[in-house]
C-alpha positions as CSV (number, residue, x, y, z in Angstrom):
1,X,40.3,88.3,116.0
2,X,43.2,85.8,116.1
3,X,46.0,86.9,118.6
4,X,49.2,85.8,119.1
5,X,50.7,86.1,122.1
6,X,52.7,89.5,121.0
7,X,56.3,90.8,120.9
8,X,57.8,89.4,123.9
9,X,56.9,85.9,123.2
10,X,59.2,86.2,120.2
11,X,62.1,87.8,121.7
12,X,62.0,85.0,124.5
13,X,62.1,82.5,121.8
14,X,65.4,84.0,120.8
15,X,66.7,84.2,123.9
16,X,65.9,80.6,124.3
17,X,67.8,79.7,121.0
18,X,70.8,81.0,122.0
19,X,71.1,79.4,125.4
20,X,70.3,75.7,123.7
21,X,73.6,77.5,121.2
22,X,75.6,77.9,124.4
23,X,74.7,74.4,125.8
24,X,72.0,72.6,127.1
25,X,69.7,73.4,129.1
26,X,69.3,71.1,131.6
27,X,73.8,72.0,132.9
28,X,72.6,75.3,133.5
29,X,71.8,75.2,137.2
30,X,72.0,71.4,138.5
31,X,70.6,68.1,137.6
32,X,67.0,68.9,138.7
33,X,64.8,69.8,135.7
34,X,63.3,72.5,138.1
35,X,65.4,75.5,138.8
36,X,65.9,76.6,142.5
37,X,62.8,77.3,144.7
38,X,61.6,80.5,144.3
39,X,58.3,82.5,146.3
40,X,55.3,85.4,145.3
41,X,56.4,88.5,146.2
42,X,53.2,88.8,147.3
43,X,52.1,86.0,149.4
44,X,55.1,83.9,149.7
45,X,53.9,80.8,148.0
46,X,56.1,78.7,146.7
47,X,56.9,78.9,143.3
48,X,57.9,76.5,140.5
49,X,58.6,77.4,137.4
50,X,59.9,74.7,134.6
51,X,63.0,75.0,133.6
52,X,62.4,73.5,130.0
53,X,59.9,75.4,129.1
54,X,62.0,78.3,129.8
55,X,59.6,80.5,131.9
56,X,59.4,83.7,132.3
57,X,56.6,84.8,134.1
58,X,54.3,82.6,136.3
59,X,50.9,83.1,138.0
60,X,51.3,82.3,141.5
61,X,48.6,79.5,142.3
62,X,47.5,81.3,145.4
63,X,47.2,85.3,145.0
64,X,46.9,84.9,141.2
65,X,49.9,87.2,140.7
66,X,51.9,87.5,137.6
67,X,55.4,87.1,138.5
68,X,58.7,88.0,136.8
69,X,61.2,85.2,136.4
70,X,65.1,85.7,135.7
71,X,68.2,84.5,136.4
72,X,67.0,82.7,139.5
73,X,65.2,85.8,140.9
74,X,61.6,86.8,140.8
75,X,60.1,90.5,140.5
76,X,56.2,91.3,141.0
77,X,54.6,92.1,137.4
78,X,51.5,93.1,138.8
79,X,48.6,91.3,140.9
80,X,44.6,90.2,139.2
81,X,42.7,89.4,142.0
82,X,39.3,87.6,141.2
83,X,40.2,88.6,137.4
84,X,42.1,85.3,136.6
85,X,40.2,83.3,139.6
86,X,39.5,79.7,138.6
87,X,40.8,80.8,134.9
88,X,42.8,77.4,135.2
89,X,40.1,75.8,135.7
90,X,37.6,77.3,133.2
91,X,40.2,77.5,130.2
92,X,38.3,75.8,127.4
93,X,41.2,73.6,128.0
94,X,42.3,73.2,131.2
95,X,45.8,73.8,132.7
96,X,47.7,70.3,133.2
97,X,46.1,69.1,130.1
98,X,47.4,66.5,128.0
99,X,46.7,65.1,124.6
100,X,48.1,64.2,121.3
101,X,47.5,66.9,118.8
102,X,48.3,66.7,114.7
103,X,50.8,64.6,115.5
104,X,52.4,66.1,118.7
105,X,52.1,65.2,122.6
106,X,51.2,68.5,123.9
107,X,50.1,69.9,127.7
108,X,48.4,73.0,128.6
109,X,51.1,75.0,130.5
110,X,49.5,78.9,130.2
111,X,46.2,80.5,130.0
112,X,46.0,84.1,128.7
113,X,42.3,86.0,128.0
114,X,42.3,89.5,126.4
115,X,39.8,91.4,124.7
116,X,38.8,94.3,122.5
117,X,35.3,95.7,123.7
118,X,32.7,92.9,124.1
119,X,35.1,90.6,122.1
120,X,36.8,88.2,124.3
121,X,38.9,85.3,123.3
122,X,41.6,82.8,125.0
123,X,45.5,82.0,124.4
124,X,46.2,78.9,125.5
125,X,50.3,77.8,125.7
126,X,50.8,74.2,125.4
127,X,54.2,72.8,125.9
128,X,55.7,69.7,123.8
129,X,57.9,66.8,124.6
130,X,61.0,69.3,124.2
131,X,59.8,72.2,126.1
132,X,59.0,73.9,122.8
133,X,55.7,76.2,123.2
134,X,52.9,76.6,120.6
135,X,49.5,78.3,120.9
136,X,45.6,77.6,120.1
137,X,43.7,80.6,120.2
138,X,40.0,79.6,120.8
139,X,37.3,81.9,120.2
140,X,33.6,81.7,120.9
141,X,34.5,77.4,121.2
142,X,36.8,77.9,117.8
143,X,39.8,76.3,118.5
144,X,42.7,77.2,115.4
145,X,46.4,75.7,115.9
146,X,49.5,78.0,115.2
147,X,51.0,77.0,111.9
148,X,53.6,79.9,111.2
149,X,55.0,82.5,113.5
150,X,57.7,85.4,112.3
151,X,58.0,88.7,110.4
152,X,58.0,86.8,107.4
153,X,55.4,83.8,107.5
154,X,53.3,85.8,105.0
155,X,54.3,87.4,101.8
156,X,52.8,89.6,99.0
157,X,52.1,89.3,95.9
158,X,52.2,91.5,92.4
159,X,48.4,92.4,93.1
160,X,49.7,93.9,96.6
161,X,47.8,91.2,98.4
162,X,48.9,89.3,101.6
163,X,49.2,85.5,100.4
164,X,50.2,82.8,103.3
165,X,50.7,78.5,101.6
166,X,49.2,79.7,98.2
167,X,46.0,81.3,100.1
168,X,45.2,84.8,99.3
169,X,44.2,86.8,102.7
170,X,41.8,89.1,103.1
171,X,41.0,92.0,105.8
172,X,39.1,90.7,108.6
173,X,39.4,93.2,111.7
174,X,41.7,95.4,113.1
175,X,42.1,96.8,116.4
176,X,44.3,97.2,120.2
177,X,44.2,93.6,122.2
178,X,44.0,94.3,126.3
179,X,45.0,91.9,128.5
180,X,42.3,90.6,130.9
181,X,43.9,87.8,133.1
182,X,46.4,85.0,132.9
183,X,46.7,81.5,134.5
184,X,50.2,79.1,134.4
185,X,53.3,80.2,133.4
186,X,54.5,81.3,129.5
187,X,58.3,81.9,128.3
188,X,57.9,85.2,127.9
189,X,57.4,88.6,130.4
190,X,53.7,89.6,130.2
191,X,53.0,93.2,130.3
192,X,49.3,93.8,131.7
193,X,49.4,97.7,130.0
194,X,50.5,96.4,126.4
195,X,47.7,97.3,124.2
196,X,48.9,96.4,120.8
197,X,47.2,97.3,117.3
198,X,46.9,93.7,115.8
199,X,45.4,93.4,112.5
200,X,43.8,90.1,111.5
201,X,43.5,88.4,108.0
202,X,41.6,85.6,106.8
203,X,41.5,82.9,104.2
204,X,39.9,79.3,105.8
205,X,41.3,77.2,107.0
206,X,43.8,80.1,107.8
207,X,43.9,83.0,110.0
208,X,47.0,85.5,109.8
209,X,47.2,88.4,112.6
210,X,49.9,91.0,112.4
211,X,51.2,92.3,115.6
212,X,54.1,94.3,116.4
213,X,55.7,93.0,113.6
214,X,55.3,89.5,113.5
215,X,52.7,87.4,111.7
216,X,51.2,84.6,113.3
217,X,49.3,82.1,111.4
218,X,46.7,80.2,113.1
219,X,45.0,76.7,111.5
220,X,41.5,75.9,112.2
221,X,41.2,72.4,114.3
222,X,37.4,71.0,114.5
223,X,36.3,71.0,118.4
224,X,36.0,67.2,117.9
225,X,39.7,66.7,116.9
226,X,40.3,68.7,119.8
227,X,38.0,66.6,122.3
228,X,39.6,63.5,120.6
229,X,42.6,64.8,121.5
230,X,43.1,66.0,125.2
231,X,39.8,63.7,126.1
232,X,38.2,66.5,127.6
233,X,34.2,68.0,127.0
234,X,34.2,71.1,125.0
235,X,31.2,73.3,124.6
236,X,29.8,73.3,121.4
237,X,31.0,76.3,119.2
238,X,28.9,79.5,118.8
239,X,28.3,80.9,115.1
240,X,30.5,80.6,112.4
241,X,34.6,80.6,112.8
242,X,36.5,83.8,111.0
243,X,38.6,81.0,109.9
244,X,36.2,77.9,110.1
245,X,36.3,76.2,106.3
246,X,32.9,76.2,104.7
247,X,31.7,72.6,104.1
248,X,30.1,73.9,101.2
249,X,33.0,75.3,99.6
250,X,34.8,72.1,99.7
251,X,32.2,70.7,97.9
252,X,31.9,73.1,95.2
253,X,32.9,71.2,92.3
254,X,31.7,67.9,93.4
255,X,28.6,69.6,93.6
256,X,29.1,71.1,90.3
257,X,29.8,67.9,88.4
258,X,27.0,66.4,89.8
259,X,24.6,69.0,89.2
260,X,26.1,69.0,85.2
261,X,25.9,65.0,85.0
262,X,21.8,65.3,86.7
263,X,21.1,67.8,83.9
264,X,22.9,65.5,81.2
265,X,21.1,62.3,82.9
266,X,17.8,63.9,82.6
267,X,18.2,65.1,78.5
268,X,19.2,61.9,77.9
269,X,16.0,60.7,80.0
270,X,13.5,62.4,78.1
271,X,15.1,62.1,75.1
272,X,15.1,58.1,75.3
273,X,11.6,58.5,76.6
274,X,11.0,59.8,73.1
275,X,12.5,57.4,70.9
276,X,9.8,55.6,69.1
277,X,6.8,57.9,69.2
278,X,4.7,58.0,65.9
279,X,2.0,60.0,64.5
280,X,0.6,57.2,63.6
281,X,-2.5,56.1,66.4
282,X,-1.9,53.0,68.2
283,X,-5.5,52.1,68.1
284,X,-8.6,54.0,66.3
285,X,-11.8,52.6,67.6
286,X,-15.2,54.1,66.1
287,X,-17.9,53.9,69.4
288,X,-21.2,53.0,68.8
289,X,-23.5,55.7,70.7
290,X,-26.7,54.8,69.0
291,X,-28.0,53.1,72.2
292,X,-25.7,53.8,75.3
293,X,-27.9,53.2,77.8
294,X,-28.2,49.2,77.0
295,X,-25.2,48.9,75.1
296,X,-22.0,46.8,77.1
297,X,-18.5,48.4,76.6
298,X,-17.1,47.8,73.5
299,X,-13.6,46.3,73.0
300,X,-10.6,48.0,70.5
301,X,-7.5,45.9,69.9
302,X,-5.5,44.3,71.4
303,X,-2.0,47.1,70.9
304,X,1.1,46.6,72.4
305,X,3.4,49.9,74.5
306,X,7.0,48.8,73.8
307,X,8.7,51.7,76.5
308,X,8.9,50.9,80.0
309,X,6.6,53.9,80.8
310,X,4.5,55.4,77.9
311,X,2.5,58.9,77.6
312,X,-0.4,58.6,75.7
313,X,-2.0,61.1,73.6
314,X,-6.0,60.6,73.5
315,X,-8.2,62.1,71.1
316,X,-11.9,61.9,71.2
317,X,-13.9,63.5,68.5
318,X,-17.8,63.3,67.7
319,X,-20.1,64.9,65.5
320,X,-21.9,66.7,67.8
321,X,-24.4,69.7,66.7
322,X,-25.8,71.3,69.9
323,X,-25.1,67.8,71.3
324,X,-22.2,66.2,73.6
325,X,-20.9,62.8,74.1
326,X,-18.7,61.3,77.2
327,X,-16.8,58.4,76.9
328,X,-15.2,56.4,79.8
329,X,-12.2,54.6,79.0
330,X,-10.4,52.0,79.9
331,X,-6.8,50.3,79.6
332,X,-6.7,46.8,80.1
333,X,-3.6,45.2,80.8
334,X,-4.1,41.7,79.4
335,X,-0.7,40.5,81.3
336,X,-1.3,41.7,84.6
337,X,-5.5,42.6,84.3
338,X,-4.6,45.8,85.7
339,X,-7.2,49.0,84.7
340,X,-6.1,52.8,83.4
341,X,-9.6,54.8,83.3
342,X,-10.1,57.8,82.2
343,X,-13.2,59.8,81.0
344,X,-13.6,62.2,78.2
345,X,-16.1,64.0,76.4
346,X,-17.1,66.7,73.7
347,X,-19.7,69.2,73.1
348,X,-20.6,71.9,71.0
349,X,-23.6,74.3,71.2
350,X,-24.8,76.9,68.2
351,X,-27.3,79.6,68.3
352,X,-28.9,83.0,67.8
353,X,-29.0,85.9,70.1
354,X,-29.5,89.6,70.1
355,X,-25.8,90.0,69.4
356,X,-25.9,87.6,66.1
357,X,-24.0,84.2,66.2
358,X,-23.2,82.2,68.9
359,X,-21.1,79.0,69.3
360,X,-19.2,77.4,72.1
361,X,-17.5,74.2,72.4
362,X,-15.8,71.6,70.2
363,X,-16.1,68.7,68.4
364,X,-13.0,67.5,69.2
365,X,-10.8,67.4,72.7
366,X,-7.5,65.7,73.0
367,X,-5.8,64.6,77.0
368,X,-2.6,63.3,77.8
369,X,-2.4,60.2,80.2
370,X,1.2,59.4,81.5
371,X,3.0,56.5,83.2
372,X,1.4,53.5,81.9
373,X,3.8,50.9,81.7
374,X,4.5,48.8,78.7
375,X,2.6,45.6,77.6
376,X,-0.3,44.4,75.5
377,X,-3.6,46.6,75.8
378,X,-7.2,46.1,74.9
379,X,-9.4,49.5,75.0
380,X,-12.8,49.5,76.7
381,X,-15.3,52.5,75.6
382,X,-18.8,53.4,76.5
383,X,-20.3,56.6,75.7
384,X,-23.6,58.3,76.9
385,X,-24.7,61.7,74.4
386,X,-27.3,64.4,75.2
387,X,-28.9,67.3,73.2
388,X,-29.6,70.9,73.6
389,X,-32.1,72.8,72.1
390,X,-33.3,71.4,68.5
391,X,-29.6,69.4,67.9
392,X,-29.4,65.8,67.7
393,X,-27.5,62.9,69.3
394,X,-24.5,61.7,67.4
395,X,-24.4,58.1,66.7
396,X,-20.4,57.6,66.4
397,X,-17.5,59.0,68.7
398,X,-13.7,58.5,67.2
399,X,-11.3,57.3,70.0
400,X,-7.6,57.6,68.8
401,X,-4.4,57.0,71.3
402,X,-1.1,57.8,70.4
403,X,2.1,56.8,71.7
404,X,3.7,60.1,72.5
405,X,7.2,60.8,73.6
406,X,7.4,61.8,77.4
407,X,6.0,65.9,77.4
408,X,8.9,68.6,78.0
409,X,7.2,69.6,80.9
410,X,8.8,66.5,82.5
411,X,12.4,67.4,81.4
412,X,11.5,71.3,82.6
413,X,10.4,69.9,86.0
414,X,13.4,67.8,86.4
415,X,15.9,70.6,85.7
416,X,13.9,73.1,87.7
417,X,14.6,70.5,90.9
418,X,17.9,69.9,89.8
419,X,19.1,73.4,89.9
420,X,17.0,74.4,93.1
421,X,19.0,71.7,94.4
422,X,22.0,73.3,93.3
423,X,20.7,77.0,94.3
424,X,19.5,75.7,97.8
425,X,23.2,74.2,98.1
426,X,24.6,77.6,97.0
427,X,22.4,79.5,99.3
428,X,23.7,77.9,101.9
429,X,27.3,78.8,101.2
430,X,26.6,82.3,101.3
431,X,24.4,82.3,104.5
432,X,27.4,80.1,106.0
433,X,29.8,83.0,104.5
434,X,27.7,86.1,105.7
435,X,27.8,84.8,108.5
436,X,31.6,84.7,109.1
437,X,31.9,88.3,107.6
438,X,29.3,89.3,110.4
439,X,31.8,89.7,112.7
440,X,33.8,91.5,110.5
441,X,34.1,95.9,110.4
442,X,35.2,94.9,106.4
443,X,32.0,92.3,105.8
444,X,32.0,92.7,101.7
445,X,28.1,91.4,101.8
446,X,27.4,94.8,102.9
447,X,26.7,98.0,100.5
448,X,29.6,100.3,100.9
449,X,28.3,103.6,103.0
């Protein structure tokens, strides 16, 4: 859950407005820019609260107190013993640090932790070059920078829904923050026994919580602007950000355009691939299998393949009569001398049987051979036959190629990896967005019970 720093914060800051309305702050008092020394109630370490950044309470550096501070007097708010020990320290952000954030010099003046059950997060208080105080709230390594604070940062539209910069918000969490420990010193009184009901809304980059009264509107800053910034090592976040922007979702219509122009791309593709194609054979060569064991391979053309890469249809057929033939083909390349082989054969057998007529087989077989690049072509055959039973050899085999266009099992296996592109890309986007609802009593991946 996002937190702001609750209802005193905000009451301080008014407070603070109109002294700057009475006069600056730096006559009240004397010249020094730190008000008079003051000491812990507890342990009598000296105190020294900043007068610019308006301070109301401070954690005494020794006994880890939170102390009261007004009108140049200090009260005991209550003691934390090992609670806030080295919390100044461990603060994903250290106190004393100093950077340049989104535009602003900055410097870690307050550390506050609270939680709700298991759920633990930090408010950190940074101060600017005028004393003025912001927040980053920074859970599980999550860093987000207030953008708005006040009762009426977000509005409502006519559907009744909660719309902060033109984002709509949706329910994220609700429940009662406890304090835990504080480190530093915040211009505002922190009450230890304030348990308020904060509600928390989300729309990335944004997170809005709602808490006694007043919205405030947190920004989600990358932990590498943030070590870039203040120069100091942060660990590596955990899971996914309730407000972290989904790379994916950026990317949605870039990805769609992309995915639409692939798909177009490949149409056009095939459908170049198929410009030219005829039903007319390339080459028809007529084998010779009369003597195939002493015959040499016989040549067919030459035929030129005008397309860059060509898909070619090949058809052998033979009069075979309880008989079969094989052929092995070649493609010669008479540019480059480069060989295509391929082998092919038909058969057909006939007979008699206790169940009547029998025949299996064909005369006739036809195989596609893809990618062979264009140029000039001679066609190499030589062909063995056999018999079966009482049939005879055949003495011819019909070879004839045609130039086919590029099969639609190409285009179907382009768009199928196209859009598992796509639906690997959305997958993604909804793990990433499960994810964030995970955390989430509202998650709306989940069935309603």
């Amino acid at each position: 859950m996002a937190r702001g720093p609750g209802r005193g914060a905000v009451e301080s800051r008014e407070r603070k407005r109109l002294a700057f309305a009475r006069g600056p702050w730096a006559k009240t008092h004397n010249d020094d820019p730190r008000v008079p020394p003051l000491t812990c109630p507890t342990c009598h370490a000296a105190l020294s609260p900043t007068e610019r950044y308006g301070t109301e309470s401070i954690v005494c550096a020794q006994c880890r107190s939170i102390v009261g501070v007004a009108g140049g007097q200090v009260r005991l708010i209550g003691p934390q013993g090992d609670r806030a020990r080295g919390l100044g320290e461990s603060a994903p952000l250290p106190l004393g640090s100093r950077g340049r954030l989104r535009g602003k010099a900055l410097e870690v003046t307050g550390v506050i932790v609270r939680e709700e059950g298991d759920y633990r997060w930090h408010e950190l208080a940074l101060a600017d070059e005028n004393g003025d105080i912001t927040w980053l709230w920074v859970d599980r390594g999550h860093f987000s920078l207030l953008a708005c604070e006040g009762p009426h940062c977000v509005s409502m539209n006519d559907s009744r829904e909660y719309v902060y910069g033109g984002h709509t918000l949706r329910l994220f969490g609700r429940g009662k923050a406890d304090f835990v420990a504080a480190a530093g010193e915040f211009p505002f009184p922190i009450d230890p026994a304030e348990h308020p009901l904060i509600t928390d809304y989300v729309a990335p980059p944004y997170v809005a919580s709602f808490e006694s009264k007043v919205w405030w509107v947190f920004e989600y800053v990358p932990v590498h602007e943030i070590v870039a910034a203040f120069g100091v090592e942060c660990e590596a976040p955990s899971g996914v950000g309730c407000n972290q922007p989904a790379p994916y979702q950026r990317q949605r219509i870039a990805l769609a355009v992309v995915t639409l122009a692939a798909l177009v791309l490949a149409a056009v593709i095939h459908v170049a691939f198929g410009r030219n194609a005829s039903d007319v054979p390339v080459v028809a060569a007529t084998v010779d299998l009369r003597d195939p064991k002493n015959a040499n391979p016989q040549s067919f053309g030459p035929f030129k393949l005008e397309r860059r890469w060509n898909s070619l249809d090949v058809v052998v057929s033979s009069p075979v009569d309880n008989a079969w033939a094989d052929l092995t083909l070649a493609l010669v390349n008479e540019q480059t001398g480069r060989s295509y082989w391929t082998s092919h054969g038909v058969e057909f057998y006939r007979g008699w049987d206790s169940d009547g007529a029998w025949s299996e087989g064909s005369s006739s077989r036809s195989t596609l051979v893809r990618s062979i690049p264009a140029g000039t072509y001679t066609l190499l055959a030589h062909g063995e036959t056999g018999t079966w039973s009482t049939g005879a050899p055949p003495h011819t085999a019909m070879v004839q190629i045609y130039d086919r266009p590029s099969p639609a099992s190409n285009l179907l296996l382009a768009v199928g990896l196209i859009l598992a592109i796509a639906g690997g890309y959305v997958w993604l986007g909804y793990r990433f967005e499960a994810a964030r609802w995970e955390q989430s009593d509202f998650d709306p991946h989940k069935d309603n019970e």
